[in-house]
C-alpha positions in Angstrom: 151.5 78.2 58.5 149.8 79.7 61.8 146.2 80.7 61.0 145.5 84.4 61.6 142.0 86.7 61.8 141.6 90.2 62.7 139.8 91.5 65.9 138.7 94.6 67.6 140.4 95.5 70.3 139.8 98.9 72.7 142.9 100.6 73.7 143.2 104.0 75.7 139.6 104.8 76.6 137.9 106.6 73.6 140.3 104.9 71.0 140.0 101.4 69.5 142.2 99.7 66.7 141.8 96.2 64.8 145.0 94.5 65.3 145.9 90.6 63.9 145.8 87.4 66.2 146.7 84.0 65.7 144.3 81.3 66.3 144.8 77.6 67.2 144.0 74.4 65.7 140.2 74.0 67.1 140.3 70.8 69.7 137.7 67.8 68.6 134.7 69.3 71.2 135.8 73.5 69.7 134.9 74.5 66.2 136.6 77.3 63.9 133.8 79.9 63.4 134.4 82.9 60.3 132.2 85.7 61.5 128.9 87.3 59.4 127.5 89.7 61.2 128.5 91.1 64.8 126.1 93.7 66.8 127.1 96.6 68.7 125.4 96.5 72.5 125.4 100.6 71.8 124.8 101.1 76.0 127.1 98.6 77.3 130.2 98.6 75.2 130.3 102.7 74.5 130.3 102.5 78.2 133.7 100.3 77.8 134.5 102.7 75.2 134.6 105.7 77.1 136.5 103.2 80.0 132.9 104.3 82.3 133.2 100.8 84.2 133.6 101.2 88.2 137.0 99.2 89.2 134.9 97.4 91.4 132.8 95.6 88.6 135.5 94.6 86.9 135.0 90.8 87.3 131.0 91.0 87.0 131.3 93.1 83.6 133.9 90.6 81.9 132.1 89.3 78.5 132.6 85.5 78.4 135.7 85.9 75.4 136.5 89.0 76.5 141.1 89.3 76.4 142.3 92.0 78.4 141.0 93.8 81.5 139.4 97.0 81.6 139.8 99.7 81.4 142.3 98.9 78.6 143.7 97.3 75.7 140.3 94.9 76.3 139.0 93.0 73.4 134.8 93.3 74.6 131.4 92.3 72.4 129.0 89.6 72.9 126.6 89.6 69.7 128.9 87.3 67.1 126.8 85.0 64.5 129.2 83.2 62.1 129.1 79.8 60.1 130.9 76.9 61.3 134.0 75.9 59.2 135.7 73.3 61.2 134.2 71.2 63.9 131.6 68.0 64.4 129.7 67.0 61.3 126.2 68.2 62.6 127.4 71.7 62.9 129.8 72.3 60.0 128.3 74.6 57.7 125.7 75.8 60.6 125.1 79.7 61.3 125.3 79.6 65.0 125.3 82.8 67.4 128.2 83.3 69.9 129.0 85.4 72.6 131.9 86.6 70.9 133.6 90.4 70.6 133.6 91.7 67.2 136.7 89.4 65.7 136.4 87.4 61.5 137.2 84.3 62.7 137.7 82.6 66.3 137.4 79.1 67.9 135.2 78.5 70.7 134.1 75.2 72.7 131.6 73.7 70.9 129.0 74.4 73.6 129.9 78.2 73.4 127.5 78.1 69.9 124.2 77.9 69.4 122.4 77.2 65.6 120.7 79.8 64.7 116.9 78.3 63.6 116.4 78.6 59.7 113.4 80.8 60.1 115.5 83.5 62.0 118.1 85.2 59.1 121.7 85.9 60.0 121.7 88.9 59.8 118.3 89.4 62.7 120.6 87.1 64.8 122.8 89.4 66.2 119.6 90.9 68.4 119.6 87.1 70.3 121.9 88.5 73.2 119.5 91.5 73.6 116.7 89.6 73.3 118.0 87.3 76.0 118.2 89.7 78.1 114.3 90.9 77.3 113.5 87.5 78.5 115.6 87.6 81.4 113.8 90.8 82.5 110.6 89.4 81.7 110.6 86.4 84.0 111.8 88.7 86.7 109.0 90.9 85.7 106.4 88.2 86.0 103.7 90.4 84.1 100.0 89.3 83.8 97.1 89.6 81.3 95.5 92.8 81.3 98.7 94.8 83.5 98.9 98.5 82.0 102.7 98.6 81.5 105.5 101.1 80.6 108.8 100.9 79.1 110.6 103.9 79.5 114.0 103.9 77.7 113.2 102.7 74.1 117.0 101.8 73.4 117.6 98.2 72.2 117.3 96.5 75.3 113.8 98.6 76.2 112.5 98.3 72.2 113.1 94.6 72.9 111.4 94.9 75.8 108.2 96.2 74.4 108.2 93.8 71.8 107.5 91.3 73.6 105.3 92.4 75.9 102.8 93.8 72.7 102.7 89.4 72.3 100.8 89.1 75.8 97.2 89.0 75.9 95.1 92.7 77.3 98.1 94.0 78.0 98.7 98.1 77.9 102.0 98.6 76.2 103.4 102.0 75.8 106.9 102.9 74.8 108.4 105.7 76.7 110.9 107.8 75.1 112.7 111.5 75.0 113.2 111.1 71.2 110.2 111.6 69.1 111.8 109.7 66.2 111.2 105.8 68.4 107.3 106.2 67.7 108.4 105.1 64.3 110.1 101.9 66.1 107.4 101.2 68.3 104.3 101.3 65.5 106.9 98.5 63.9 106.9 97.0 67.3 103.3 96.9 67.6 102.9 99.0 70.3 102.3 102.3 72.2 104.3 105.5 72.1 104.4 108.4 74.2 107.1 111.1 74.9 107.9 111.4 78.9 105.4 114.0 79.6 102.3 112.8 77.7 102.9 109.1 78.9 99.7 107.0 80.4 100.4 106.6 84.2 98.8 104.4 87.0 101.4 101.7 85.9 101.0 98.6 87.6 104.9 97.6 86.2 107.7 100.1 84.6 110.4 98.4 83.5 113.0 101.4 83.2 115.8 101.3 80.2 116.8 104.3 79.7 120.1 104.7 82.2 119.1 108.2 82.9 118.6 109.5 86.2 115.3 111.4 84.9 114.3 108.3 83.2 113.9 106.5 86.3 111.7 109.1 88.3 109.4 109.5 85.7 109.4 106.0 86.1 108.4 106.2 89.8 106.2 108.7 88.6 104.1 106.3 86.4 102.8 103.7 88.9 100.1 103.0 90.3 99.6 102.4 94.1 101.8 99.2 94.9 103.1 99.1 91.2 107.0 98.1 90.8 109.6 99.6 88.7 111.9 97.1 86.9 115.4 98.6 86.3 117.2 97.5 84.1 119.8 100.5 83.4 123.3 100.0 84.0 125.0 103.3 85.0 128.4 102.4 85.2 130.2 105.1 87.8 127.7 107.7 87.9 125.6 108.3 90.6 121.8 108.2 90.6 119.7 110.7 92.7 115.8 109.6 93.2 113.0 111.3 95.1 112.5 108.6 97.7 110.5 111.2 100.1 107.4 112.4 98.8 104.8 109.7 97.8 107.2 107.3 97.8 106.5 105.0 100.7 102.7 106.2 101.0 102.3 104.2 97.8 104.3 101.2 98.7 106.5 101.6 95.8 109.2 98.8 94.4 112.4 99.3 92.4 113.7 95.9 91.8 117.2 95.5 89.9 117.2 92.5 87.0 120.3 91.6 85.7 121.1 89.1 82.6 124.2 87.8 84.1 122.1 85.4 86.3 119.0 83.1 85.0 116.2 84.5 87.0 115.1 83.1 89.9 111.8 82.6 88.9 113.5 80.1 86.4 115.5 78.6 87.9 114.9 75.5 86.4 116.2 76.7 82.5 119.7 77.2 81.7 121.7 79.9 80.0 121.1 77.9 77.2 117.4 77.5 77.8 117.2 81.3 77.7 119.6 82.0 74.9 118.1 79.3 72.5 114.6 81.0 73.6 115.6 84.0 72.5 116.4 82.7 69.1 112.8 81.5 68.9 111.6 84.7 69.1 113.4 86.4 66.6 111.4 84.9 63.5 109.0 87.6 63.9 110.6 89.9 61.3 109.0 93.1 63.1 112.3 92.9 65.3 114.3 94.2 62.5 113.2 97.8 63.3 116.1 97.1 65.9 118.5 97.2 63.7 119.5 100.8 62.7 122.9 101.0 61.1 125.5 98.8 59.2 128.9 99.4 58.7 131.8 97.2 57.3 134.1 95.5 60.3 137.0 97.9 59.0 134.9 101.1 60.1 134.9 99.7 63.6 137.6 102.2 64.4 136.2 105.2 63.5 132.2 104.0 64.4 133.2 103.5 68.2 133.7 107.5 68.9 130.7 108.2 66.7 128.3 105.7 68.6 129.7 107.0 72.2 129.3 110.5 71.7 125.5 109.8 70.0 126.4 111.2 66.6 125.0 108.1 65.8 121.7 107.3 67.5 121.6 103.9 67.1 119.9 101.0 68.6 121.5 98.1 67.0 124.5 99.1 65.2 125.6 96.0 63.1 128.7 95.1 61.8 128.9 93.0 58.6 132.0 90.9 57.7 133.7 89.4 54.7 136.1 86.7 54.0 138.7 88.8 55.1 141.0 86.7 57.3 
């Protein structure tokens, strides 16, 4: 008999639908992975959702299991953590994280997994791809004891941001956000919150996240003499206007782009896997389960797409929870 799961697939823009595949025999170097827990990247795949990604980014937004092309049927999602259930003795019976879309079972190349440590739980392990990308930004960032820092955008990628900056030594942290309801996140976070028009300025680094064109000058706005912005927004097709007159080049400003698709340069030396199996580290502190703001079954995925796009829900970290369901 031909071994079958169920997957999440996006169809029109604004319309998903699970449907059935059929999954082969895993290979000696693949293993047969049966889903936990998936995440849902709230920014990034509502933007897939809504079928918001340019034509010519196409090839640079493809996830790494992604079937289909966009801007539909695509089967998208990258935060998958599942148990091993066929595949090399040292990982059978391992939870391991994958950059998987939100499917119950799949087989992957064995180096597509990483084990999740036993001092992160399953369930927290969903955040790693975020995370990642934290790190990512980070190294790019290049931040130094005692910098007075802002991170405007207090979504899942900026709340992961913050968090990890509140870990460096005399460092000024403040989490930037329109929505009164983050200072909550951030006290869990250990850090600073401020609503856009009461935040702390003379910046020496911004790192904008919240993919709104006001976002990002209040960023600009924030800096101190020299200081650098750090975007790391994605905007899909809309267009961005900035004030790029005014005080702009008095002050010797920098926006610099960071993107988690490469390994920054300033690392050059680590690998994807490096990063990825960093992030992991990191998420034993359990204060980074204030990320996590929803749950629904993998059944409800249907119906909690339209709901997360149009920001009915305002989640950070929507995750998805599984069951032995095919």
């Amino acid at each position: 008999m031909k071994r079958t799961a169920r997957a999440f697939w996006i169809g029109p823009p604004g319309h998903g639908e699970i449907r059935d595949v059929v999954l082969p025999d895993p290979a000696e170097d693949e293993v047969l992975v049966r889903s936990l827990w998936s995440g849902v990247s709230r920014g990034t795949e509502t933007l897939v959702f809504r079928g918001g990604v340019p034509e010519n980014q196409h090839a640079t937004m493809r996830a790494p299991f992604q079937e289909g092309d966009f801007p539909g049927p695509v089967k998208y999602g990258y935060l998958n953590v599942g148990v091993v259930e066929e595949g090399p003795a040292a990982l059978l019976g391992r939870t391991v994280f994958c950059l998987y879309p939100h499917q119950t079972r799949y087989v992957v190349p064995v180096s597509a997994v990483t084990p999740v440590p036993e001092s992160v739980p399953a369930g927290r392990a969903v955040l790693a791809g975020t995370v990642e990308t934290a790190v990512n930004a980070l190294w790019d960032a290049a931040p130094l004891v005692g910098d007075r820092i802002a991170v405007v955008g207090g979504g899942m990628v900026g709340c992961s941001v913050a968090a990890l900056l509140g870990r460096f030594p005399g460092v000024r942290v403040q989490l930037v956000d329109a929505d009164p309801t983050r200072a909550k996140i951030a006290e869990a976070l250990g850090v600073g919150f401020a609503l856009p028009s009461d935040a702390l300025g003379d910046c020496d680094l911004v790192v904008h996240a919240s993919a709104t064109e006001q976002g990002l000058t209040r960023a600009l706005e924030l800096l101190t003499a020299e200081g650098t912005v750090l975007e790391l927004s994605w905007y899909g097709d809309r267009k961005v206007s900035l004030p790029l007159g005014e005080a702009f080049h008095s002050r010797r400003l920098v926006i610099r782009s960071s993107q988690v698709g490469t390994v920054s340069p300033a690392r050059a030396n680590r690998s994807y896997a490096d990063r990825l199996a960093l992030a992991l580290d990191l998420l034993a502190d359990p204060a980074l389960d204030a990320l996590v703001t929803g749950e629904s079954d993998f059944e409800e995925l249907p119906q909690l797409l339209p709901r997360l796009a149009s920001g009915e829900i305002p989640a950070l970290c929507h995750r998805v929870r599984y069951t032995d369901i095919g």
